[in-house]
ROKOLTI-734813 format. One record per residue (C-alpha): residue number from 1; x, y, z; residue in one letter. Coordinates in Angstrom, 2 decimals. Example, Ala and Ser with C-alpha at 12.3 -4.5 7.8 and 13.67 -1.06 7.14 Angstrom:
% ROKOLTI-734813
@nr: 1	east: 12.30	north: -4.50	up: 7.80	rest: A
@nr: 2	east: 13.67	north: -1.06	up: 7.14	rest: S
This chain:
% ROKOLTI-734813
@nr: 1	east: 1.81	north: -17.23	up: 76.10	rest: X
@nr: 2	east: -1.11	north: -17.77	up: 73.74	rest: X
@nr: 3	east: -1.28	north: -14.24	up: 73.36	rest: X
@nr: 4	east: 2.15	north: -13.47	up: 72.90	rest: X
@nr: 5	east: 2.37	north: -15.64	up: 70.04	rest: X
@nr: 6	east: -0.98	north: -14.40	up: 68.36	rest: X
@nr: 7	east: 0.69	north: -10.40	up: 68.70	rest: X
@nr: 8	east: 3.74	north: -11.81	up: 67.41	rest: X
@nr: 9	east: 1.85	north: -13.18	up: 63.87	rest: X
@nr: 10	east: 0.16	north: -10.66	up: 63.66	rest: X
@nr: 11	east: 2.79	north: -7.79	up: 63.97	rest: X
@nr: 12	east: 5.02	north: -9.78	up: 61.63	rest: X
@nr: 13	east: 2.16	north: -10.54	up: 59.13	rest: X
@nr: 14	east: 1.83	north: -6.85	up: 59.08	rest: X
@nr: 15	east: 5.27	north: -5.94	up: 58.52	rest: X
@nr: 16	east: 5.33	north: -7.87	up: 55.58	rest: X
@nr: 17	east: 2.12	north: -6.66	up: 53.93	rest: X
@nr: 18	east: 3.29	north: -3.24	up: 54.23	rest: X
@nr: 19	east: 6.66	north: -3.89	up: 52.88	rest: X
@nr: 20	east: 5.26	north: -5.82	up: 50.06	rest: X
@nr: 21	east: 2.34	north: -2.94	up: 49.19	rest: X
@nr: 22	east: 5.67	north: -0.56	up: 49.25	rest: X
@nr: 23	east: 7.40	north: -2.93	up: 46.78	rest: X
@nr: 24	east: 4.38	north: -3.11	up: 44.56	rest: X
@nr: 25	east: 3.80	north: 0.80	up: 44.50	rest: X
@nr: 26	east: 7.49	north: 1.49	up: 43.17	rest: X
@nr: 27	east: 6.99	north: -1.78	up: 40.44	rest: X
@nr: 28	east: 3.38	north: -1.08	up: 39.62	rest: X
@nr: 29	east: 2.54	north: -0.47	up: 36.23	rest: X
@nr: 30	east: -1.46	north: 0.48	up: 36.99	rest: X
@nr: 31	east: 0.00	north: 3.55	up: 39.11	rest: X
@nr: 32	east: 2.02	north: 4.67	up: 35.85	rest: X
@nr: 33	east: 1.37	north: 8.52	up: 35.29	rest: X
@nr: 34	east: 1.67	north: 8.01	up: 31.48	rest: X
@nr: 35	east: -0.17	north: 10.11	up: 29.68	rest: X
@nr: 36	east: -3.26	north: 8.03	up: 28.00	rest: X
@nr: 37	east: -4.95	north: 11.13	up: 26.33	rest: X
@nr: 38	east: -1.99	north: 11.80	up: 24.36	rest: X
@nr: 39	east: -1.38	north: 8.18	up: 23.32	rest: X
@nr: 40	east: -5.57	north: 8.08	up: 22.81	rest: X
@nr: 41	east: -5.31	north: 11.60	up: 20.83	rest: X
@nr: 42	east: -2.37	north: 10.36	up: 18.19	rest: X
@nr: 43	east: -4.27	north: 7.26	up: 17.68	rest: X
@nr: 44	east: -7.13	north: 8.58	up: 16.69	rest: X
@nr: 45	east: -6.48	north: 11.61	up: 14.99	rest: X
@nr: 46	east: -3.82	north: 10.38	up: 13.14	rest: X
@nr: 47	east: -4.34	north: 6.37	up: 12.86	rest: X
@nr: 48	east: -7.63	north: 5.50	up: 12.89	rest: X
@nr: 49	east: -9.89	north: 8.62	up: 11.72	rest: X
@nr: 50	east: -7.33	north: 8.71	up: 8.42	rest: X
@nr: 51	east: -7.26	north: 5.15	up: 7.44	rest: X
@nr: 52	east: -11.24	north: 5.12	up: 7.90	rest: X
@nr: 53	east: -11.17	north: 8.11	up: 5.81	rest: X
@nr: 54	east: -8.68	north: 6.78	up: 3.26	rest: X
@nr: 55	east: -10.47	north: 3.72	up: 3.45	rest: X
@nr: 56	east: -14.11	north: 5.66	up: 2.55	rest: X
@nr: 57	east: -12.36	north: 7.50	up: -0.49	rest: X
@nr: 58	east: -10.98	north: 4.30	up: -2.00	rest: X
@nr: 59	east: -14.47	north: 2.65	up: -2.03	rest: X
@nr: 60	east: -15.88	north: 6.12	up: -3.00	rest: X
@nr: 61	east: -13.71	north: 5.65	up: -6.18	rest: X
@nr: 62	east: -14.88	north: 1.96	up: -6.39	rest: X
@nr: 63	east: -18.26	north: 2.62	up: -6.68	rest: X
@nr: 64	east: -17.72	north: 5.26	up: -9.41	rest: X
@nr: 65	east: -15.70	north: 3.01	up: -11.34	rest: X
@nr: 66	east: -17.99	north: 0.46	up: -10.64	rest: X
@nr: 67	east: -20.90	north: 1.94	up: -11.97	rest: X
@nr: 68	east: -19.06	north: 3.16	up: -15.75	rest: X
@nr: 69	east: -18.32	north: -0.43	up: -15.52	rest: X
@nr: 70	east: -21.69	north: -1.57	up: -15.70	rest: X
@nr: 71	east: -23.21	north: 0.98	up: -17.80	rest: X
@nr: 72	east: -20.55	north: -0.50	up: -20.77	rest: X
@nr: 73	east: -18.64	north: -3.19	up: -19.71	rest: X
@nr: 74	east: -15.02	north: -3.20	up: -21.55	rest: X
@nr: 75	east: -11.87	north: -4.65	up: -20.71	rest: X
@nr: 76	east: -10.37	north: -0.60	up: -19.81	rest: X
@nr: 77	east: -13.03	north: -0.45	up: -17.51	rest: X
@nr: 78	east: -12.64	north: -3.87	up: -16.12	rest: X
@nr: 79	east: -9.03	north: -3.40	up: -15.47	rest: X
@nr: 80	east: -9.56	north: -0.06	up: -14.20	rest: X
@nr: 81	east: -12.36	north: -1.48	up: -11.75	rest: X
@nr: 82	east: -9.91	north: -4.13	up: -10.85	rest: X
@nr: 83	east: -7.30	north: -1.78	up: -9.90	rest: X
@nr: 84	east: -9.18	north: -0.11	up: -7.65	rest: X
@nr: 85	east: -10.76	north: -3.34	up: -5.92	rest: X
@nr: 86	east: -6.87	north: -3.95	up: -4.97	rest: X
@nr: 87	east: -6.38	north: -1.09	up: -3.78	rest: X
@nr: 88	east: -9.43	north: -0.64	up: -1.42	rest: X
@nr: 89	east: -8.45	north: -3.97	up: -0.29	rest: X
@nr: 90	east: -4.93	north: -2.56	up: 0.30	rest: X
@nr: 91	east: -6.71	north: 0.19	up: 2.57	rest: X
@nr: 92	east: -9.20	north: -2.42	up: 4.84	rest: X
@nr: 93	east: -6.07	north: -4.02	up: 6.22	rest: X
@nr: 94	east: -5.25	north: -0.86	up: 8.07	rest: X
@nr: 95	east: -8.46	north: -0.30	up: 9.20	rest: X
@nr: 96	east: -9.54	north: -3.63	up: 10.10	rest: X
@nr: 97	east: -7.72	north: -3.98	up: 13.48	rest: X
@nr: 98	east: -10.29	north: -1.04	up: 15.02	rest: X
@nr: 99	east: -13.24	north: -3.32	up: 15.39	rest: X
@nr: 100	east: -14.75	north: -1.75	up: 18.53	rest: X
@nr: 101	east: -17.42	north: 1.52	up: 18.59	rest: X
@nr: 102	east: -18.64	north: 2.34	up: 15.33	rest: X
@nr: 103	east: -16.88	north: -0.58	up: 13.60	rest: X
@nr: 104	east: -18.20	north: -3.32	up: 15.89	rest: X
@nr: 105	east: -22.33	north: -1.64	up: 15.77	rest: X
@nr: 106	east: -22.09	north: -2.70	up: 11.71	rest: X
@nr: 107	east: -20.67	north: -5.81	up: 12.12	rest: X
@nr: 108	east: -17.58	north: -4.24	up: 9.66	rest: X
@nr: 109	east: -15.01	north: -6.85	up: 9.77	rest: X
@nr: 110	east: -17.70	north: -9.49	up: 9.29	rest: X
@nr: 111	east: -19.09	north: -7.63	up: 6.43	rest: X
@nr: 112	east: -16.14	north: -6.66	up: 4.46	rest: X
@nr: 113	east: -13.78	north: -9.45	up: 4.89	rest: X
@nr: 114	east: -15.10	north: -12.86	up: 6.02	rest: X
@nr: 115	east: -13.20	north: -15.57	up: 3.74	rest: X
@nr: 116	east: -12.79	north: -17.72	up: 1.71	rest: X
@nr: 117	east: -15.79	north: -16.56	up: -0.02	rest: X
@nr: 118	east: -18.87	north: -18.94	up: -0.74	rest: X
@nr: 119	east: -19.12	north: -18.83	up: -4.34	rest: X
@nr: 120	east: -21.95	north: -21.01	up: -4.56	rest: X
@nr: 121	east: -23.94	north: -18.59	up: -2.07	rest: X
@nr: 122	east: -22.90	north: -15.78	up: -4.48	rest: X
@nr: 123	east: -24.01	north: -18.25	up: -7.64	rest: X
@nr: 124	east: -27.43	north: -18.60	up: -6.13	rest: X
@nr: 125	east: -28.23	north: -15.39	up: -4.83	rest: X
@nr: 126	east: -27.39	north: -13.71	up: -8.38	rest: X
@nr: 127	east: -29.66	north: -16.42	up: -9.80	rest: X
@nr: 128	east: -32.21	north: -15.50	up: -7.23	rest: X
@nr: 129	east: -31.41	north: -12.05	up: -7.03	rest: X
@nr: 130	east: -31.04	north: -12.04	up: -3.97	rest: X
@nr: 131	east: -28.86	north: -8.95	up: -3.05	rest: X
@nr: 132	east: -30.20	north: -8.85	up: 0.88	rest: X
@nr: 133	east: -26.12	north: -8.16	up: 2.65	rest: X
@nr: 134	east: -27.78	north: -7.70	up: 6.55	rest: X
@nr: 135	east: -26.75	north: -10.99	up: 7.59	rest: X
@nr: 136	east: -22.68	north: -10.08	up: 8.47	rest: X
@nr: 137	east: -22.13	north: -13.76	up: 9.44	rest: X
@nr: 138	east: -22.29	north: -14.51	up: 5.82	rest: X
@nr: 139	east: -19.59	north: -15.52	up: 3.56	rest: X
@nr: 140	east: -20.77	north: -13.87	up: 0.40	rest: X
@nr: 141	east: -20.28	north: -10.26	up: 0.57	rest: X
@nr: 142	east: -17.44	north: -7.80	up: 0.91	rest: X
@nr: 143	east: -14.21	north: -7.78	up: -0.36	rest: X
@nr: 144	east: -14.02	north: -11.97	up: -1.05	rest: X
@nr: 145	east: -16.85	north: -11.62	up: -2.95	rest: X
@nr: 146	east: -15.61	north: -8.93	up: -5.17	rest: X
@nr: 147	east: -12.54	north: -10.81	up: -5.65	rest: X
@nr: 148	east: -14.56	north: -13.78	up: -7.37	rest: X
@nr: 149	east: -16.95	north: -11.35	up: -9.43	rest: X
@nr: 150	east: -13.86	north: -9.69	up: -10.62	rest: X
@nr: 151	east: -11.47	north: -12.40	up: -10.93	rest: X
@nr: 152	east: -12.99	north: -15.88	up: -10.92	rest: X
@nr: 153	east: -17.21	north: -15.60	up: -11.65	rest: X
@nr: 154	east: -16.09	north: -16.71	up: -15.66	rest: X
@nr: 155	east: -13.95	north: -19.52	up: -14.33	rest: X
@nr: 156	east: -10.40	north: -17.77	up: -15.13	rest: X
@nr: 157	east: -9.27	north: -14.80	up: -14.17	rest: X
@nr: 158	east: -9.42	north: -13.94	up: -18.18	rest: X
@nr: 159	east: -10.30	north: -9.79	up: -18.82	rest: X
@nr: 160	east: -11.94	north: -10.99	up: -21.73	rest: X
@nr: 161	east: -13.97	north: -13.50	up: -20.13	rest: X
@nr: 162	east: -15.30	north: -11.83	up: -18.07	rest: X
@nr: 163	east: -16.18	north: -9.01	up: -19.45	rest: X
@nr: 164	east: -18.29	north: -11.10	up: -21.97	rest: X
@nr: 165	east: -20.15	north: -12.22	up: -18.69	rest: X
@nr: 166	east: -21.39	north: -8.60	up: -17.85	rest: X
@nr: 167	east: -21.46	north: -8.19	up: -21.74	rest: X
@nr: 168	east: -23.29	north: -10.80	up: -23.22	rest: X
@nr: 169	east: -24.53	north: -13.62	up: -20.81	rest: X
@nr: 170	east: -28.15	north: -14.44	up: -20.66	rest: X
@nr: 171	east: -28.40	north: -12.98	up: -16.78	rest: X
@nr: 172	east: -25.64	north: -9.92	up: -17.12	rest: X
@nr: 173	east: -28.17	north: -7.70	up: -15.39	rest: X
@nr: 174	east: -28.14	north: -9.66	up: -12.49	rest: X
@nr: 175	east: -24.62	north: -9.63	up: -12.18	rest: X
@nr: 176	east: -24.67	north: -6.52	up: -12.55	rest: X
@nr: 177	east: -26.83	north: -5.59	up: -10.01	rest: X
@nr: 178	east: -25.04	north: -7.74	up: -7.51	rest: X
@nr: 179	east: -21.86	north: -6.02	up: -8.05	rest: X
@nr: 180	east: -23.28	north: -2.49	up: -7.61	rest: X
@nr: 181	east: -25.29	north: -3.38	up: -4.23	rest: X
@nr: 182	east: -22.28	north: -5.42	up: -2.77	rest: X
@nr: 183	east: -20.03	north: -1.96	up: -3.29	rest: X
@nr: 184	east: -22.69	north: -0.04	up: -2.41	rest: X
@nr: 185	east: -23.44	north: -2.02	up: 1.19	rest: X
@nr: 186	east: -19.75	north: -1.96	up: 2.00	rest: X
@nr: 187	east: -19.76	north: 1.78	up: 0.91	rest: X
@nr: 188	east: -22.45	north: 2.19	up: 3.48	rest: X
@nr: 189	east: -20.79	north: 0.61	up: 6.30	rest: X
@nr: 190	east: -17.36	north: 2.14	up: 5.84	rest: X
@nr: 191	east: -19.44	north: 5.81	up: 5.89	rest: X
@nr: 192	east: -21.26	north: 5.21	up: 9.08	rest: X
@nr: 193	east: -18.25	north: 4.18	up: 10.64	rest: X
@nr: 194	east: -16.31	north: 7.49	up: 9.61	rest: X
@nr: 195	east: -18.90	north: 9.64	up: 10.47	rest: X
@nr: 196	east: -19.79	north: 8.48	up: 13.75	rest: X
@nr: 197	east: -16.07	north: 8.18	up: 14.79	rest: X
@nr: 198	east: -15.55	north: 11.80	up: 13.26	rest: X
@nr: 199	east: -18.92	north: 13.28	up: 14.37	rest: X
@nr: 200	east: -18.90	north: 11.94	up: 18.17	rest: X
@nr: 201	east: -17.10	north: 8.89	up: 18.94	rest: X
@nr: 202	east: -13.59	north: 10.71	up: 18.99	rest: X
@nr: 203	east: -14.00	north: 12.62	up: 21.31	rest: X
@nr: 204	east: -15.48	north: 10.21	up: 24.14	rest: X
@nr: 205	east: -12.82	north: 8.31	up: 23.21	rest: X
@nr: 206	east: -9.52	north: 10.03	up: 23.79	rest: X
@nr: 207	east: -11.20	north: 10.82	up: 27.42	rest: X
@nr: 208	east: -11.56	north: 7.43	up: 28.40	rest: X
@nr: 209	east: -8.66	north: 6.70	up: 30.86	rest: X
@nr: 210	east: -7.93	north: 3.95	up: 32.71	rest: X
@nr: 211	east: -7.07	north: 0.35	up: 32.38	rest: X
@nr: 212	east: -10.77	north: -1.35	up: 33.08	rest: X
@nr: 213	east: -12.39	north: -3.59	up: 30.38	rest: X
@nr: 214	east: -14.11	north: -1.22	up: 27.81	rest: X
@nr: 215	east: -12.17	north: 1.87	up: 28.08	rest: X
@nr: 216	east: -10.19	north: 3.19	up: 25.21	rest: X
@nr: 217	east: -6.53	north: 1.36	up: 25.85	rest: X
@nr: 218	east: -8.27	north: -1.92	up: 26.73	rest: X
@nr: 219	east: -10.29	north: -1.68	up: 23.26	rest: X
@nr: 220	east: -7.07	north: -0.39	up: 21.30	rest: X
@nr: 221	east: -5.10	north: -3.49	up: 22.75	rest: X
@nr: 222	east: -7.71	north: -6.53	up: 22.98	rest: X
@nr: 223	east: -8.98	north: -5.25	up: 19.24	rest: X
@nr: 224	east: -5.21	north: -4.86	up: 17.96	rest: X
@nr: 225	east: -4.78	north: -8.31	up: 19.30	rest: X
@nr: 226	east: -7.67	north: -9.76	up: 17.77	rest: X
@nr: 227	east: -6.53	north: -8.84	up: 14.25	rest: X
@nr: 228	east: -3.07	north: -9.78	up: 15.13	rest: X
@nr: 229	east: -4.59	north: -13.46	up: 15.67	rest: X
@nr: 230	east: -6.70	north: -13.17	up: 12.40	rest: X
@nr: 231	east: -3.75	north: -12.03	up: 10.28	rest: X
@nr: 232	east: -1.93	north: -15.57	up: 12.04	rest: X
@nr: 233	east: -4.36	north: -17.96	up: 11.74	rest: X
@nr: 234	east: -6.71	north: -16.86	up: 8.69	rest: X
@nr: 235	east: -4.68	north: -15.58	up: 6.57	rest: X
@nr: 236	east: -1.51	north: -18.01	up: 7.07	rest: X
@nr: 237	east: -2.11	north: -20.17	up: 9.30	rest: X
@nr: 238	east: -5.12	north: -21.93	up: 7.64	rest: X
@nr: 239	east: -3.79	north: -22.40	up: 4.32	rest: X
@nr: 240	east: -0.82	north: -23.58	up: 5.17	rest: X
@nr: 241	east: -2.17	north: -26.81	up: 6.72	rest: X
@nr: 242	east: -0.46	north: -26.32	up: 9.67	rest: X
@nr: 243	east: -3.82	north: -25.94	up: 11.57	rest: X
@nr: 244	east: -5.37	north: -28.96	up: 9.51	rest: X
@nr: 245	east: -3.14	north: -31.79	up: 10.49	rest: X
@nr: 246	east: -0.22	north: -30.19	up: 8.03	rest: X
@nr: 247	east: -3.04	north: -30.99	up: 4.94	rest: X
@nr: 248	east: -2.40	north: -27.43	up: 2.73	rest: X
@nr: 249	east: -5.62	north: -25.81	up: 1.76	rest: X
@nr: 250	east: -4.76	north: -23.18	up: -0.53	rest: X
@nr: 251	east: -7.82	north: -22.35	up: -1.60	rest: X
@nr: 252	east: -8.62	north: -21.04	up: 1.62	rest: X
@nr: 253	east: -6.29	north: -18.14	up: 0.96	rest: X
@nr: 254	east: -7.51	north: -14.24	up: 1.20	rest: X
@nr: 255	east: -7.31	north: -12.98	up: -2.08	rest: X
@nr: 256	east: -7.51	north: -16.06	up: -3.86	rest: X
@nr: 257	east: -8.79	north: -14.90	up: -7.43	rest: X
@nr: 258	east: -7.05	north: -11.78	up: -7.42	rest: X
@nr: 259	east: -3.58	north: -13.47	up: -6.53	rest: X
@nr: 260	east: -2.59	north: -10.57	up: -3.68	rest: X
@nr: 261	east: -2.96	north: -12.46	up: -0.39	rest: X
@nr: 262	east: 0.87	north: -11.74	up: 0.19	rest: X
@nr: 263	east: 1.20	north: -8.73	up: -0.25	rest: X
@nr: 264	east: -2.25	north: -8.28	up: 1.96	rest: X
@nr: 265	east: -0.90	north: -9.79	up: 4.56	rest: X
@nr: 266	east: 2.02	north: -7.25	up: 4.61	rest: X
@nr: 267	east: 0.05	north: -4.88	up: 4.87	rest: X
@nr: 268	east: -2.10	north: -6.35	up: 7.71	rest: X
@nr: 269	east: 1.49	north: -6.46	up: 9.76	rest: X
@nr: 270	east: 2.72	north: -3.21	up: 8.79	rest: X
@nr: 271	east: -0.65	north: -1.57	up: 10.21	rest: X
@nr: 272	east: 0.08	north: -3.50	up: 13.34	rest: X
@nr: 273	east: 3.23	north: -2.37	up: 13.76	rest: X
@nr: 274	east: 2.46	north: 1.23	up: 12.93	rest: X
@nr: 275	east: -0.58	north: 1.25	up: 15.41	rest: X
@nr: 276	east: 1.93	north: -0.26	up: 18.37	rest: X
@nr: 277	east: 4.26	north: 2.48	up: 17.10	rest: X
@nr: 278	east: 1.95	north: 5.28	up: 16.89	rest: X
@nr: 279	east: 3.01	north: 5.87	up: 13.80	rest: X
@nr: 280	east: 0.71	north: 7.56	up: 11.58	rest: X
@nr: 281	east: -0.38	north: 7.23	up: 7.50	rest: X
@nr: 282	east: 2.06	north: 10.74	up: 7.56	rest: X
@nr: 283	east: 4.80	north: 8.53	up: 8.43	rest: X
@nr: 284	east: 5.31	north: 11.19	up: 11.85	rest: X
@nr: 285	east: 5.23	north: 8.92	up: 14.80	rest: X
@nr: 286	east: 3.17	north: 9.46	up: 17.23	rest: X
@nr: 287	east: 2.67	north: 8.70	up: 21.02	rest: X
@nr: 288	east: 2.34	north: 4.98	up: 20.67	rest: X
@nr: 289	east: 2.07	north: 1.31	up: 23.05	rest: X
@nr: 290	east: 5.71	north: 1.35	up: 22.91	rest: X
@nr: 291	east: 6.44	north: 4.57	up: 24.68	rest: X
@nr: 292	east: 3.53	north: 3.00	up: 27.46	rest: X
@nr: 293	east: 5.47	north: 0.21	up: 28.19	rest: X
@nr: 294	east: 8.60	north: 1.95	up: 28.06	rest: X
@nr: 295	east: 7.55	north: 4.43	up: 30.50	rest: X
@nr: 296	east: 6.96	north: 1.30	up: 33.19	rest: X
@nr: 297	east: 10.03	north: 0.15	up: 32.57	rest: X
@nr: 298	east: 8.99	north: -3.34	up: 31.12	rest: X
@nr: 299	east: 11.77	north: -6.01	up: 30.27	rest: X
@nr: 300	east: 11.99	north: -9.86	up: 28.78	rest: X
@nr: 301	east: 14.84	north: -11.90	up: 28.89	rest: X
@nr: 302	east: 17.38	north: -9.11	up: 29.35	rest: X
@nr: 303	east: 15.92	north: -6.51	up: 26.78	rest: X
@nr: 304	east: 13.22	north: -4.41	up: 27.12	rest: X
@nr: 305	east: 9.88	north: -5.28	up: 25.91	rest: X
@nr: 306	east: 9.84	north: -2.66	up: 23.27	rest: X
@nr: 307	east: 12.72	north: -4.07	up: 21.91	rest: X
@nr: 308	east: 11.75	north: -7.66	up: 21.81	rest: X
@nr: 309	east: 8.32	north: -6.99	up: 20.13	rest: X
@nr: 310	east: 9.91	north: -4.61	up: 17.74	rest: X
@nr: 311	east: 12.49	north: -7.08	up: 16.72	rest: X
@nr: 312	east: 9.71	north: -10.14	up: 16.58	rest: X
@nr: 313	east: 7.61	north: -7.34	up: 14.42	rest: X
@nr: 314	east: 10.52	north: -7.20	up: 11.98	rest: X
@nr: 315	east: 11.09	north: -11.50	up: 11.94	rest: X
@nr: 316	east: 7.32	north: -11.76	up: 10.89	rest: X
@nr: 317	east: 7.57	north: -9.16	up: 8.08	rest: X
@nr: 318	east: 10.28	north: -10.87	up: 6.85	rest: X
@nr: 319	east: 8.78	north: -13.85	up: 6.63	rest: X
@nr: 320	east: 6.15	north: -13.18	up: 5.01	rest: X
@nr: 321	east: 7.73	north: -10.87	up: 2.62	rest: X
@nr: 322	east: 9.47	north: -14.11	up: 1.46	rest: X
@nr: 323	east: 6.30	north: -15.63	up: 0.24	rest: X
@nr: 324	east: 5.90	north: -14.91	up: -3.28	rest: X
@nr: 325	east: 2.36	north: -14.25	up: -4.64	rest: X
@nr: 326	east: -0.20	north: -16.27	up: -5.19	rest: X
@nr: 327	east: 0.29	north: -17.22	up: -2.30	rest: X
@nr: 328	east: -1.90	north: -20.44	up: -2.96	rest: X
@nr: 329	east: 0.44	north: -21.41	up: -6.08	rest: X
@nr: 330	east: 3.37	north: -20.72	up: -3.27	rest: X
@nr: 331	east: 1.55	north: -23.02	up: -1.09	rest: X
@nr: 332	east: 0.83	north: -25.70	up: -3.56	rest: X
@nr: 333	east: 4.52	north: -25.43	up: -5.16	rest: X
@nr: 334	east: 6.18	north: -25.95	up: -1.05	rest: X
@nr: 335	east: 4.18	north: -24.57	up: 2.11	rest: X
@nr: 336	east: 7.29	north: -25.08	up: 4.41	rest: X
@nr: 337	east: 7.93	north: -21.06	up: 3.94	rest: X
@nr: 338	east: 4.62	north: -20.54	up: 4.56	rest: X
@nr: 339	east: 4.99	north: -22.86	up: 7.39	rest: X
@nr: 340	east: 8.05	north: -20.96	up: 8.96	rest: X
@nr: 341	east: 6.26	north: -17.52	up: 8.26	rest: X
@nr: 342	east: 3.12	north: -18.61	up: 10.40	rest: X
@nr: 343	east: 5.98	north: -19.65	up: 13.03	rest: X
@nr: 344	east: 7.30	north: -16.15	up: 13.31	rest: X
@nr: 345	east: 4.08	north: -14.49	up: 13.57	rest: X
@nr: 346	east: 3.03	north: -16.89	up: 16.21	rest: X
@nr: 347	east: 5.91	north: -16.36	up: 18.16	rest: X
@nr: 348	east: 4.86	north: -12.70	up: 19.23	rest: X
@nr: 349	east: 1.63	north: -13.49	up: 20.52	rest: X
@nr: 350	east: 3.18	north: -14.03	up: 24.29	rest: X
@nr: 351	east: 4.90	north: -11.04	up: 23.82	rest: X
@nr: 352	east: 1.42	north: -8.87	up: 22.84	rest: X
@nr: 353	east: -1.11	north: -10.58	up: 24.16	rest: X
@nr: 354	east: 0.54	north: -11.69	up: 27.77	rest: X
@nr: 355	east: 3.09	north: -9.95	up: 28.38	rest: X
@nr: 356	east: 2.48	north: -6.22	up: 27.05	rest: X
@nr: 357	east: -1.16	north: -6.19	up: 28.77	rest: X
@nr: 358	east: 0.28	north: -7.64	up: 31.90	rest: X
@nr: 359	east: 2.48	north: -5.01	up: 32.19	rest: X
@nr: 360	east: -0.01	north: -2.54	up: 31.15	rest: X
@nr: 361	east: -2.88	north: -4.17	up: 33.47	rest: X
@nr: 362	east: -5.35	north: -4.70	up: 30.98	rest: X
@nr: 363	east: -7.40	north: -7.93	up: 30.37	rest: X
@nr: 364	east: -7.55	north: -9.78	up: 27.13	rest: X
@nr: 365	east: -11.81	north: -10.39	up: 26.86	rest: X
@nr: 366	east: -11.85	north: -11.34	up: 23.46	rest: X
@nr: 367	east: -12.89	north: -14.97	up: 22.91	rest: X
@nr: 368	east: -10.19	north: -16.96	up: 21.16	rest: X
@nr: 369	east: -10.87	north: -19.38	up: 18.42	rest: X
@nr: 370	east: -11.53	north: -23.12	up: 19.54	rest: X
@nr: 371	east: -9.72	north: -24.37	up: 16.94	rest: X
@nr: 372	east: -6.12	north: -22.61	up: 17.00	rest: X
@nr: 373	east: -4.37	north: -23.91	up: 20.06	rest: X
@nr: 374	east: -1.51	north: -20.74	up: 19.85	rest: X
């Protein structure tokens, strides 16, 4: 009888198994034939390798400019050196959410864009000339920093001002010299990170199949993500207060001399909408995340999950479109909207950073912040 019962177990245990393993082949995502080379191929031939490129040009200009600036500081060439500082900045948020490979050897988020910037750290290492940028940790180099040299380093954001600083003040050749390395280290780092990517990393990369932790879809989506979460918490999220016990902190904005943290942010979402899209700087989209998770069939709450992160995408944009620049005279005048805009970009995280790799079977290994609970 013993036996009986132990065959019986045992054949039903089986049956189930099997049926289950059946099930799970017709559902499974990781079985998907979709084509990853293609989706690898439009992504980096026509997302990242152009933005990195456009990116390289822009701060190929800025150090041209930046040098006539130096050589005779005027308010023409301050304004023109200004305009292209905005627009380089303009050109990092596209390139920013790529920080694996090349990007991640130089430390190049770190070194171009770690804010607020410490303007006393800047103050004392012009003082001390001290113009050493190899520690990427730092909060005194990169774009922030040129935002207070060119905006804030005479105490307004007066042309005139400060142009008499690079003119006429007793240690203008310090300043000077400051300004020209910090372009030229960020120049540096932008280069090596277009050339490698052009000269060898493409083409390991659109080879690397598969869904384990450090081939090409699991860096595209756990790096996407990453920025994602930056563009939420550092760029909103912290000046709005509503990480800080609801206490504003507009100061704390990105962009807060130059006055474009707005319209930076925008730009920050677009790119992450255009990378999920595959949707290059041509405008042609390409073989993107969307037509991955389309191709398993993935649905939430009676839509598909295209849909759903498409339509959050556009609720974000929205929201942030809404907040008028400065953003930290938005913030100071009523954060609510930037309270409600931090809202809407939260709410997609589940959608990108649970539910789309789940689907996909790929692991989020990034390290979140301690401090932001979302």
């Amino acid at each position: 009888m013993n036996f009986i019962k132990i065959f019986f177990i045992l054949f039903v245990t089986n049956v189930f198994l099997f049926t289950s393993c059946k099930d799970d082949d017709q559902q499974d995502p990781c079985s998907s034939t979709f084509d990853q080379v293609a989706l690898f191929t439009n992504v980096a031939d026509n997302i990242i390798l152009p933005n990195y490129e456009n990116l390289k040009s822009e701060l190929d200009e800025l150090s041209i400019i930046t040098q006539v600036f130096v050589t005779n500081p005027d308010e023409n060439g301050l304004s023109d050196l200004r305009g292209a500082f905005k627009e380089a900045y303009s050109s990092w948020q596209s390139a920013a959410q790529f920080e694996f490979g090349p990007a991640e050897d130089v430390f190049l988020r770190n070194s171009l864009n770690n804010f607020p910037v410490n303007t006393n750290r800047v103050e004392f290492n012009i003082e001390n000339e001290i113009n050493n940028f190899d520690q990427p940790d730092t909060y005194d180099q990169g774009f922030p920093a040129l935002d207070f040299l060119l905006f804030g380093i005479s105490g307004s954001d007066s042309v005139l001002e400060t142009v008499k600083l690079y003119r006429e003040n007793a240690d203008k050749e310090k300043y000077k010299k400051y300004l020209t390395d910090l372009v030229a280290n960020m120049q540096t780092k932008v280069t090596n990170t277009y050339e490698t990517w052009k000269n060898s990393y493409r083409d390991s990369f659109v080879t690397r199949t598969g869904t384990a932790a450090g081939n090409s879809l699991s860096q595209i989506i756990n790096s996407w993500n990453q920025n994602y979460e930056l563009v939420k918490r550092n760029k909103i999220g912290v000046p709005s207060g509503v990480l800080d016990l609801n206490f504003p902190l507009p100061d704390k904005v990105e962009a807060f001399y130059s006055g474009i943290s707005s319209s930076l942010a925008i730009d920050a979402l677009n790119a992450s909408l255009n990378l999920y899209l595959g949707v290059g700087n041509t405008g042609i989209n390409g073989v993107g995340l969307d037509d991955f998770i389309n191709e398993v069939n993935a649905e939430k709450n009676g839509k598909t999950l295209d849909e759903v992160i498409q339509e959050q995408f556009a609720k974000a944009l929205n929201a942030v479109s809404a907040l008028p620049d400065p953003l930290s005279e938005s913030i100071e005048n009523d954060e609510l909207p930037t309270v409600l805009a931090y809202n809407e970009i939260t709410r997609q995280v589940v959608n990108i950073k649970t539910d789309l790799p789940s689907v996909l079977c790929i692991s989020i290994t990034y390290v979140d912040n301690p401090s932001d609970s979302d």
